[in-house]
TITOR-942367 format. One record per residue (C-alpha): residue in one letter; x, y, z. Coordinates in steps of 0.5 Angstrom, whole numbers, plus 2048, in hexadecimal, padded with zeros to 3 digits. Layout:
<atoms>
AXYZ
...
</atoms>
This chain:
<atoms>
X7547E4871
X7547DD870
X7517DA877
X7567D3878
X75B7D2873
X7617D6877
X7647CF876
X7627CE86F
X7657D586E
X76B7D3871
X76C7CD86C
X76A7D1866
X76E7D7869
X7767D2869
X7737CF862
X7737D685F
X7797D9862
X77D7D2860
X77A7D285A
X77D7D9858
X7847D785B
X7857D2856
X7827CD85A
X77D7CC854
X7787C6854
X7717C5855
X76B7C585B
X7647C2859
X75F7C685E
X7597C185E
X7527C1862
X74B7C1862
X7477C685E
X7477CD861
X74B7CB867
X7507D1865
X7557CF85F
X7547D485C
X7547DA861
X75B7D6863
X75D7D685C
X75C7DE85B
X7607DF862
X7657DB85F
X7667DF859
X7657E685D
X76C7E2861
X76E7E285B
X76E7E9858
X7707EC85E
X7767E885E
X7787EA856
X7757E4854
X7717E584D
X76B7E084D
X7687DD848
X7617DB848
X75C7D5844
X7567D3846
X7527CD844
X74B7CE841
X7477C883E
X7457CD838
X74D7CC836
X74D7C5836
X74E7C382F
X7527CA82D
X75A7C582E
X75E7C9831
X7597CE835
X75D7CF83C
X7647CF838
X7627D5835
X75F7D883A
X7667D883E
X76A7D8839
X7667DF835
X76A7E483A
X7717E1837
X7707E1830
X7747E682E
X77A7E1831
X7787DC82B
X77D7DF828
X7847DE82C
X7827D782C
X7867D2827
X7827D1821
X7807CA823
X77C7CD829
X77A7D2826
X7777CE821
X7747C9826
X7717CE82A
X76D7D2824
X76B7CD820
X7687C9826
X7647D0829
X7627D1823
X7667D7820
X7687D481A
X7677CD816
X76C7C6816
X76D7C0817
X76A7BF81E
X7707BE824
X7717B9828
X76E7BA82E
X7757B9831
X7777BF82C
X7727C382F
X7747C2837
X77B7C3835
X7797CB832
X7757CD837
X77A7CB83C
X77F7D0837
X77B7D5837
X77A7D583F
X7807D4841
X7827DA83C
X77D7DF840
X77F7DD847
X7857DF846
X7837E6846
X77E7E484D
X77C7DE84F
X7757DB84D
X76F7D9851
X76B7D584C
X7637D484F
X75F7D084C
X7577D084F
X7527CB84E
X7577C584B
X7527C0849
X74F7C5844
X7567C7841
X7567C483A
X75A7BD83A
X75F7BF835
X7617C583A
X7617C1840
X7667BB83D
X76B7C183B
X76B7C4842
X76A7BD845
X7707BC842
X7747C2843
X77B7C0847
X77C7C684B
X7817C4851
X7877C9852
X7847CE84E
X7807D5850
X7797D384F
X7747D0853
X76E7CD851
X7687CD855
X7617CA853
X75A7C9856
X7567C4855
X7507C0859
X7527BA85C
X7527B3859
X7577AD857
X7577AE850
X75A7B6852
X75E7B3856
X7627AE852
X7617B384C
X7637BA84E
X76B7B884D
X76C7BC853
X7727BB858
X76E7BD85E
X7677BD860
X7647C2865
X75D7BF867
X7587C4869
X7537C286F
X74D7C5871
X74E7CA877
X74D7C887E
X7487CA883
X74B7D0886
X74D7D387F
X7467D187C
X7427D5881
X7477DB881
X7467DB879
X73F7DB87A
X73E7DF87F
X7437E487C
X73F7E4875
X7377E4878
X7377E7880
X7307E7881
X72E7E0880
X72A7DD886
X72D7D788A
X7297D1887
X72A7D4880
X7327D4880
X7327CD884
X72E7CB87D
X7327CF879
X7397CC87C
X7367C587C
X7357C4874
X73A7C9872
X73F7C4875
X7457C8875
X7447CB86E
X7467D286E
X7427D3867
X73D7D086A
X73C7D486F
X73D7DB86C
X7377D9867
X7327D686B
X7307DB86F
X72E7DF869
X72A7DA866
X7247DA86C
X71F7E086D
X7207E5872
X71B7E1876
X71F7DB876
X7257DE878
X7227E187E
X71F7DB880
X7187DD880
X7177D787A
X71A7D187A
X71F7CF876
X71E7CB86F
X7207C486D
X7267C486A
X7297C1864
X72F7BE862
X7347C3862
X7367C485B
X72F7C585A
X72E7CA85F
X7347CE85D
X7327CE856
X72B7D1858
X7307D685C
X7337D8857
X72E7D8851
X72A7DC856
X72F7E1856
X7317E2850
X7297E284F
X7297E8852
X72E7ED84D
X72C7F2847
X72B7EE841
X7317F283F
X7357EF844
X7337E8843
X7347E983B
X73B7EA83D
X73C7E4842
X7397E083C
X73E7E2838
X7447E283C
X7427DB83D
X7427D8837
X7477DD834
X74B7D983A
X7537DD83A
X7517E183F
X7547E783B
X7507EE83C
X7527F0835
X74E7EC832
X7487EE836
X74A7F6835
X74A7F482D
X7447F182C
X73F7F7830
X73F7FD833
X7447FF839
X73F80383E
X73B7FC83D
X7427F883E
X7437FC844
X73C7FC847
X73B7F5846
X7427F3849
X7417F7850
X7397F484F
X73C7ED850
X7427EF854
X73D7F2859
X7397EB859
X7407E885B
X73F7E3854
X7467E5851
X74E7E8853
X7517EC84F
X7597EE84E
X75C7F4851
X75D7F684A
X7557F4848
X7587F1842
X7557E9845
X74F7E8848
X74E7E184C
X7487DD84E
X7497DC856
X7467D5855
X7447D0850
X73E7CF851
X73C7D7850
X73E7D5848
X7397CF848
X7347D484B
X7367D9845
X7357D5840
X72F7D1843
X72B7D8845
X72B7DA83D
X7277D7838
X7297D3831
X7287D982E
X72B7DF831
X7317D9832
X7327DA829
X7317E0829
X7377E182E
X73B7DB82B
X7397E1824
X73C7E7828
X7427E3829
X7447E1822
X7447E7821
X74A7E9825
X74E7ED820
X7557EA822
X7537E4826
X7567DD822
X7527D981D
X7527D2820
X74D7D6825
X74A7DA820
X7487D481C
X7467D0823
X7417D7825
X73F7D781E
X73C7CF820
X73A7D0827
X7367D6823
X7327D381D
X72B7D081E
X72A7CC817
X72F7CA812
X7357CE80F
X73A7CB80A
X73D7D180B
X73F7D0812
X73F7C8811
X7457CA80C
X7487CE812
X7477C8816
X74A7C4812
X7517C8810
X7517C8818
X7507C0818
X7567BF814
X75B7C4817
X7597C081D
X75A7BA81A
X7617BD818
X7647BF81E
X7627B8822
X75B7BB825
X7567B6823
X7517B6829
X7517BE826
X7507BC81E
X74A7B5821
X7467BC824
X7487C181E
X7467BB819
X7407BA81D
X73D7C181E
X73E7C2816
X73A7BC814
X7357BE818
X7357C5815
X7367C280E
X7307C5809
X7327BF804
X7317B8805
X7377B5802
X73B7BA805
X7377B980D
X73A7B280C
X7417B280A
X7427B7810
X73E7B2814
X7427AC811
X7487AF813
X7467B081A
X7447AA81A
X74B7A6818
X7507AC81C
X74B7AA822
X74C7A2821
X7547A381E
X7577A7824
X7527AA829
X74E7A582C
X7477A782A
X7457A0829
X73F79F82C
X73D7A7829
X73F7A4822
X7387A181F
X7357A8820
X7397AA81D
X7397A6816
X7327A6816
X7337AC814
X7387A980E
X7327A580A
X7357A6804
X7327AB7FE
X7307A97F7
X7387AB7F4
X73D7A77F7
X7437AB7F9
X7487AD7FE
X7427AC804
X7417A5803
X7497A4804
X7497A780A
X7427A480D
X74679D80A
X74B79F80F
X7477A1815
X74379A814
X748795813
X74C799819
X74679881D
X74379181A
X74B78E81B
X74D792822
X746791826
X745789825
X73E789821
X74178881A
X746784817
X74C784813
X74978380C
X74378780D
X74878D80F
X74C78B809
X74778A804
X744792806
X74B795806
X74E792800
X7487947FB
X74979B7FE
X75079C7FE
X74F7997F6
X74979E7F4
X74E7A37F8
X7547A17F3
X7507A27EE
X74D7A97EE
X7537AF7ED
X74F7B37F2
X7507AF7F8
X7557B27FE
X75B7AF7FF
X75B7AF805
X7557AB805
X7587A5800
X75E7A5804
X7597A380C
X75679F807
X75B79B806
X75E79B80D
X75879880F
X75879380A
X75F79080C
X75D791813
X75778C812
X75A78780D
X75F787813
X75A784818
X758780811
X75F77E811
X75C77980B
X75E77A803
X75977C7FF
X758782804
X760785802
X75F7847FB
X75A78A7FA
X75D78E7FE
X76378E7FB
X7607907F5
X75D7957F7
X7637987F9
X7667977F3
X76079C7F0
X7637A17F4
X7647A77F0
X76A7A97F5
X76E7A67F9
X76B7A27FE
X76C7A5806
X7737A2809
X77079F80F
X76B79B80A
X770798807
X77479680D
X76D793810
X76C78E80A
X77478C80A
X77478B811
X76E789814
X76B78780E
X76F78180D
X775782811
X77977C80F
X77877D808
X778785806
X77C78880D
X78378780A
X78478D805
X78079280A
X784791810
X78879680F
X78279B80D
X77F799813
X78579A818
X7857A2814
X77E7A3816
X77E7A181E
X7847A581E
X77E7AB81C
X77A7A9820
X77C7AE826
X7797B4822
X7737AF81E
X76C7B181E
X7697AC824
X7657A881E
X76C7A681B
X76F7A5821
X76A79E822
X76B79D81A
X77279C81B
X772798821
X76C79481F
X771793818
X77779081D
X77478D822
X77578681F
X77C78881C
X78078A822
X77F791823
X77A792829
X78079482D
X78379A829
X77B79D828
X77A79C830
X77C7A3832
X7767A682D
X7717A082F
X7727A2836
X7717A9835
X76B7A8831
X7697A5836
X76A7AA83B
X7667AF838
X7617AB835
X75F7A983C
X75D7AF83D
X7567AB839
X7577B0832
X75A7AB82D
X7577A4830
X75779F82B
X75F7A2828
X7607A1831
X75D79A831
X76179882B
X76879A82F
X766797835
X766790830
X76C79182C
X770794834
X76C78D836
X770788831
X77778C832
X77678B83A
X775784839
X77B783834
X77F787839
X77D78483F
X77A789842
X774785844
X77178984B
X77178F846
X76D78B841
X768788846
X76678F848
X766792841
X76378C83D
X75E78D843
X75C794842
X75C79483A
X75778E83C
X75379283F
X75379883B
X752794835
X74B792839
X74979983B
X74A79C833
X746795830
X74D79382D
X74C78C82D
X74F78A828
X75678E82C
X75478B832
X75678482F
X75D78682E
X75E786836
X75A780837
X76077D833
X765781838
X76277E83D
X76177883B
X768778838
X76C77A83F
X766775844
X76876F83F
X770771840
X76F771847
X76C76B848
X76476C848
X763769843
X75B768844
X75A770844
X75E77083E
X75976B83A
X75376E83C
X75677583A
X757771833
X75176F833
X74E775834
X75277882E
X751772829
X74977382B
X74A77B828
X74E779822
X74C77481F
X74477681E
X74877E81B
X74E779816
X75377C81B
X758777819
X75E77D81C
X75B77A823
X75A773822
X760772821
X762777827
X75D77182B
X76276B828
X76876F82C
X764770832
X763768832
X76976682F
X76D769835
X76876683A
X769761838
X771761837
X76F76483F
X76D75D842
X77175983D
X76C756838
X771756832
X76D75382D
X76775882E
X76B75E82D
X76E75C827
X76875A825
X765761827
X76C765823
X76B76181D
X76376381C
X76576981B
X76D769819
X76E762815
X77575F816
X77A761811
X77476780E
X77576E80F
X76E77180E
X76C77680A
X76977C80E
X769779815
X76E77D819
X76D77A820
X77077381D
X77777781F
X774777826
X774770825
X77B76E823
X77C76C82A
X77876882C
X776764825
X77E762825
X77E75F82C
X77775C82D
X77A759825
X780756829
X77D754830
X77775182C
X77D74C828
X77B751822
X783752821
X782752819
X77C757819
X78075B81E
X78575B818
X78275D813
X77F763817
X785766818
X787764811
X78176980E
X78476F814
X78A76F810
X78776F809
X78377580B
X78A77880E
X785779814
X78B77A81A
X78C781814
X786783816
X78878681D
X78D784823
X78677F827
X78677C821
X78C77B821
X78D778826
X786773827
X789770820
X79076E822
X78E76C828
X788767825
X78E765821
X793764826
X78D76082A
X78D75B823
X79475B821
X798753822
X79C753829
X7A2755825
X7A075C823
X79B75D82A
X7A076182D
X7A2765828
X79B767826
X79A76982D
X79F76D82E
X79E771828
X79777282A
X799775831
X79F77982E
X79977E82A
X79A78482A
X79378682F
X791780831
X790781837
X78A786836
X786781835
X78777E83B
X78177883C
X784776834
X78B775836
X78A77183D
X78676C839
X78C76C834
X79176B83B
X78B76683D
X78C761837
X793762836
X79476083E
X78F75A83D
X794759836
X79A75983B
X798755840
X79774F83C
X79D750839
X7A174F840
X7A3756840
X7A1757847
X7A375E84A
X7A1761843
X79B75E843
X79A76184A
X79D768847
X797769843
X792765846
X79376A84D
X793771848
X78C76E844
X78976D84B
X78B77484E
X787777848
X781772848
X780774850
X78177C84E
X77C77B848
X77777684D
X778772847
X77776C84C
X776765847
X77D767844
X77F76884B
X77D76284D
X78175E847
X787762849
X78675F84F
X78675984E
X78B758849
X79075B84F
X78E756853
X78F75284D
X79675484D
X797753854
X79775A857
X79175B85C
X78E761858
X78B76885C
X78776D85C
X78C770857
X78A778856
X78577785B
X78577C861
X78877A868
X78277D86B
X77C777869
X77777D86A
X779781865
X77A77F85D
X78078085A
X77E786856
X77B78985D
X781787860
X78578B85B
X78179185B
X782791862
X78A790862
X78A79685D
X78679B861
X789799868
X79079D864
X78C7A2863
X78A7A285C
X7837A685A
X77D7A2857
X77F7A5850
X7857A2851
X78479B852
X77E79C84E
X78479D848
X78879984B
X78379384A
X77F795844
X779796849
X77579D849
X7757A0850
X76E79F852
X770798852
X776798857
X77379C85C
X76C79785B
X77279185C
X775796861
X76D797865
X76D790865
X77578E868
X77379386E
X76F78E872
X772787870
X77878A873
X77478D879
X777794877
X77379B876
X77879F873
X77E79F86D
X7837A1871
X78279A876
X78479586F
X78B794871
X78A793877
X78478E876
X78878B870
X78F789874
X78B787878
X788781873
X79077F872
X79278386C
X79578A86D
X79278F868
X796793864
X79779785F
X79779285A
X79C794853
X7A1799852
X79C79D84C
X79779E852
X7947A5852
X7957A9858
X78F7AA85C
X78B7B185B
X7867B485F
</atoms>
């Protein structure tokens, strides 16, 4: 009987039986430890098989959490024999990703979308309970692909459990949240008196006073005082704290069973399945029977009807397990369980690690395979752990440090290990032969010198190419291993952004022996020296982002990175975004922090600047936490871009400041000449045209294209126009002369665009308005709204002192409802004053007719107030969910309102009727 729970039972009760009648969705049970989630999630399962439902089980062990995809397979296991019926791309997905077959590693997206198959496969015999325990522990990989499941409309629920905190809440994926509150008074003391009737007056008020409703708690206490003490004949002792009580609980208990017994908790804990079978394969099945109704009878753990799982009633009895064996008996188990004669070899092979107390190649060599199948399907934090424990098994020398190497240059490349990354190369000092060891320790240190701040470019430079040239010059040396070394070298001689670094690393390429890596290639074309080298690549370019959908997680930022100068941040979106949502997860860090700087420079270009403010943000502070420093500077230079185009010109100096006193001491000249637009553009921003010509041309002469400095095409913009405000009509001239040389509006539609609108703003007055009027006819134009309301901006000034008034004021009103949207006030001011220069009293134009609100919030607002879904304004705006409803959170109280469904009303009332704005709009959904 659950004492308390009759409401949250009924909630659970309609989740189940909507779910089972193709009501489909999710609910996230979320309380303290040991306030009954558990129990309530084994009364939901009963509900559910008495209803017809088949349910299908997983639990999260911390024993688990390097094995990818645990938790899936644990769920999956009893629909196996499905894979089958599915199409091949499913079945493939699913099989290399558990494991059951090698392969290119599938997106993560790919494996969502198979195990959605092969559940709405099986629910179409019966419907399905999917129950997952202990949610924090499950595997990440796992908990992504259910977190992702789309389960509307279907016959399957999904209920899981998990101990209550922010990060479970907003990471679940769930559609409902049920929180479970302690019990009350009343239901607490029926529990208590229910479980332990004889307790004396003064005992049970101490007992109800520090169990605070908790019903493990209050069913664990009692047993853990002397027969003394719950007779009140001795006072009761100080308490701990309650996790410290409980485990004592626990461990006492678990004390208390046969040898035997507890040698079969151990293994069922470090097996982690909680399958029986195995358990019944490795010992004798009188000893599985005893010791199963020894723990049984110690109320440790459940078993199925069928006695085909067991289940541990509480986390904590697993710790206890665990804790309660020695190092020795906890090998000897992990021995028993290699060798499980049907058990898989990724778990055999970790077992085999878990087991070994000095070196052994053999299980090194076991490791390592392991390590590189990981690598292979995406799962790097897998084949960090894999390399690690075989470096540590390594007899040899030379073979300790290049597994150690490669765990350091994985743990610096993609996982966020940075702050682990020096242990891990003092494991690499190099051996008396060079070998493929000293590339890969080159790798892992140049990563680490460069991304953490404390080296500089050259040092990097100088340690990598003397390794990636020994490197080319041995026959033996891993492919694998040159074609990273290379990588790493154009991404340094990229921060380099110098000459002298580019000339051996394009010799180094011409030694390959094979064909060097495509995505090389494009990143020394078209990010290397855009200007120069991109041309012939493009159409090479376009082909790999358009496989971008099934690319490994690596490429994908390779690919973007490679575009992010040449106009192709927009079509790789959509793979930067969903990186990005996995690897918020904390799996992949340094490949997330590279997404949220390429997704920031696109928000910037295509206006999107709330939803830059917010990611530059967080990628800054994610940066910070890992000891990316280097990385952080990139979204200084976000936020120093977006303050200085909005008129905080003295925060936008000082972040330039900070990123010219990183950069210079290290040579990062790629940042200093980020510093020099920053400062360009403030100073455009306060109308000091002479300093912004000076601070463009430092780094971008008139007339001069740079070799290897893509930033300079940001900059076409304002090095024009600071030429032509200055009185420099000729150096503007000649700017837009080298634009056309180099075929520079080829290269994509925004350059296009910023060209033939610097040429239009240096043509004669006979050929302004034709220049101008091409400018705007572009194809896309519109998609880089701040570049094209500076273009409208110059052409209205053109116009009007051309006398061509209603023109002038056409274009000058359409720049200035843009400036206002963006927030870009200095150009809104110019807008402005030109207007009243035309003689028309300028407005507010795009602004809100509410003054409380900003012109985005007011948009937001009209768009809810028609019904739309935060998901539907967040893609209607190009802004995540999260921040509509954080602007939404914020319109409530202005508009003196509490809830959504007043906003038409609080909106009419402010002067303007909200409606459902363009015919395209999405109908609203619940």
């Amino acid at each position: 009987m659950l004492y308390g729970r009759d409401h949250d039972l009924a909630v659970i009760a309609a989740f189940v039986d909507g779910a089972a009648d193709k009501g489909g969705g999710s609910l996230l049970v979320i309380g303290d430890a040991g306030v009954g989630k558990s129990a309530l999630l084994h009364a939901a399962a009963a509900r559910a098989v008495d209803g017809g439902a088949r349910v299908l089980r997983a639990a999260g062990a911390e024993f688990e959490g390097d094995l990818r995809f645990a938790g899936l397979h644990q769920i999956l296991h009893p629909l196996l024999d499905g894979l089958a019926d599915l199409s091949d791309q499913h079945r493939n997905a699913l099989t290399v990703a558990l494991g059951f077959a090698s392969g290119q590693a599938p997106a993560q997206h790919a494996v969502t979308g198979a195990t959605l198959a092969l559940l709405r496969q099986a629910s179409q015999a019966r419907p399905l309970l999917l129950a997952i325990d202990d949610l924090p522990w499950l595997d990440r990989g796992s908990a992504t692909v259910l977190r992702s499941l789309d389960l509307a409309a279907t016959r399957i629920g999904m209920l899981a459990v998990t101990r209550d905190d922010h990060s479970a809440r907003r990471g679940s994926g769930a559609t409902r949240v049920h929180e479970l509150a302690p019990l009350d008074d009343q239901s607490a003391a029926a529990l208590l008196d229910d479980r332990f009737p004889a307790l004396p007056p003064e005992v049970r008020r101490r007992l109800l006073t520090e169990a605070l409703g908790n019903p493990l708690t209050l069913q664990e206490l009692p047993t853990a005082l002397d027969a003394a003490q719950r007779s009140g004949s001795a006072p009761l002792p100080h308490v701990l704290p309650l996790s410290r009580r409980l485990q004592a609980v626990f461990a006492s208990r678990v004390a208390e069973l046969p040898p035997s017994s507890r040698h079969l908790l151990l293994l069922a804990v470090l097996d982690g399945t909680g399958d029986l079978s195995t358990l019944r394969s490795l010992l004798p099945d009188h000893v599985v029977t005893e010791a199963l109704r020894d723990a049984q009878e110690a109320g440790l753990i459940d078993l199925d009807r069928a006695k085909t799982r067991l289940d541990f009633r509480h986390p904590l009895i697993r710790s206890a397990v665990v804790e309660l064996s020695t190092a020795g008996e906890q090998r000897r188990a992990h021995e028993v369980l290699a060798r499980r004669p049907d058990g898989d070899e990724e778990r055999r092979t970790w077992h085999l690690a878990h087991a070994a107390v000095e070196p052994d190649e053999q299980v090194a060599v076991l490791l390592e395979q392991l390590a590189r199948r990981a690598r292979g399907r995406g799962d790097v934090a897998g084949a960090v752990a894999a390399f690690t424990r075989a470096a540590a098994l390594s007899p040899d020398r030379r073979d300790r440090s290049r597994r150690a190497a490669a765990a350091a240059y994985l743990g610096t490349d993609a996982t966020g290990n940075l702050l682990d990354v020096p242990r891990l190369l003092e494991a690499c000092r190099p051996t008396h032969d060079a070998d493929a060891t000293s590339l890969t320790t080159a790798l892992a240190a140049a990563h680490h010198l460069l991304l953490s701040g404390i080296g500089d470019v050259d040092s990097a430079y100088r340690l990598l190419i003397k390794a990636v040239d020994t490197g080319l010059s041995r026959v033996d040396t891993p492919h694998d291993v040159l074609r990273e070394g290379l990588y790493t070298l154009a991404w340094i001689s990229f921060f380099g952004a110098r000459a002298e670094l580019r000339a051996p690393l394009e010799r180094a390429v011409a030694r390959l022996t094979s064909r060097a890596p495509e995505s090389l290639a494009l990143l020394m074309s078209c990010l290397g020296d855009p200007v120069h080298t991109s041309l012939p690549d493009l159409r090479r370019l376009d082909d790999a982002v358009g496989g971008l959908a099934a690319a490994d997680p690596v490429e994908v930022i390779r690919i973007g990175v490679a575009g992010q100068y040449v106009g192709r941040l927009k079509t790789c979106r959509p793979a930067l975004q969903r990186l990005l949502e996995e690897g918020r997860e904390g799996e992949h860090v340094t490949l997330t922090i590279h997404a949220m700087n390429l997704l920031s420079r696109h928000c910037y270009e295509s206006g999107e600047w709330d939803q830059l403010a917010h990611l530059s943000e967080e990628g800054l502070r994610l940066s910070r936490r890992h000891g990316y420093h280097l990385l952080a500077q990139t979204f200084l230079h976000h936020q120093a871009l977006l303050a200085a185009t909005r008129g905080d010109t003295a925060r936008a100096e000082d972040l330039a400041h900070e990123i010219t006193r990183f950069a210079a001491p290290r040579r990062i000249q790629l940042f200093l000449t980020l510093a020099a637009e920053i400062r360009t553009r403030a100073a455009l921003g306060r109308g000091e045209y002479e300093a912004a010509f000076l601070q463009a041309t430092s780094v971008s002469p008139a007339g001069v294209l740079p070799h290897f400095q893509g930033p300079t095409l940001w900059l076409i913009p304002d090095l024009v126009e600071s030429a032509i405000l200055s009185g420099r009509h000729t150096e503007a001239e000649a700017h837009v002369a080298a634009l056309r040389r180099a075929r520079v509006p080829a290269i994509s539609d925004r350059l296009a665009l910023v060209t033939h609108g610097a040429a239009a703003m240096t043509a004669d007055d006979d050929r302004f308005m034709a220049q101008f009027e091409r400018a705007l006819a572009l194809p896309g134009a519109e998609t880089w709204p701040f570049d094209l309301a500076r273009i409208r901006l110059f052409y209205g000034e053109r116009l009007r002192r051309a006398k061509a008034t209603q023109a002038a004021r056409d274009q000058l009103n359409a720049a200035l409802t843009t400036f206002t949207r963006l927030g870009a006030s200095p150009w809104a001011d110019r807008a402005r004053s030109e207007l009243r220069a035309s003689g028309l009293a300028a407005v507010r134009a795009g602004a809100s007719p509410d003054t409380r609100l900003s012109p985005q919030q007011y948009e937001i607002a009209r768009l809810a107030a028609a019904g739309m879904t935060n998901k539907q304004i967040g893609q209607r705006l190009h802004l995540s969910p999260r921040t509509v409803g954080s602007h939404l959170y914020q319109v409530f109280p202005r508009l003196g309102i509490t809830s959504r469904a007043a906003l038409r009303d609080a909106l009419q009332e402010a002067g303007k009727p909200a409606d459902a704005g363009p015919k395209d709009t999405v109908p609203a959904q619940s």
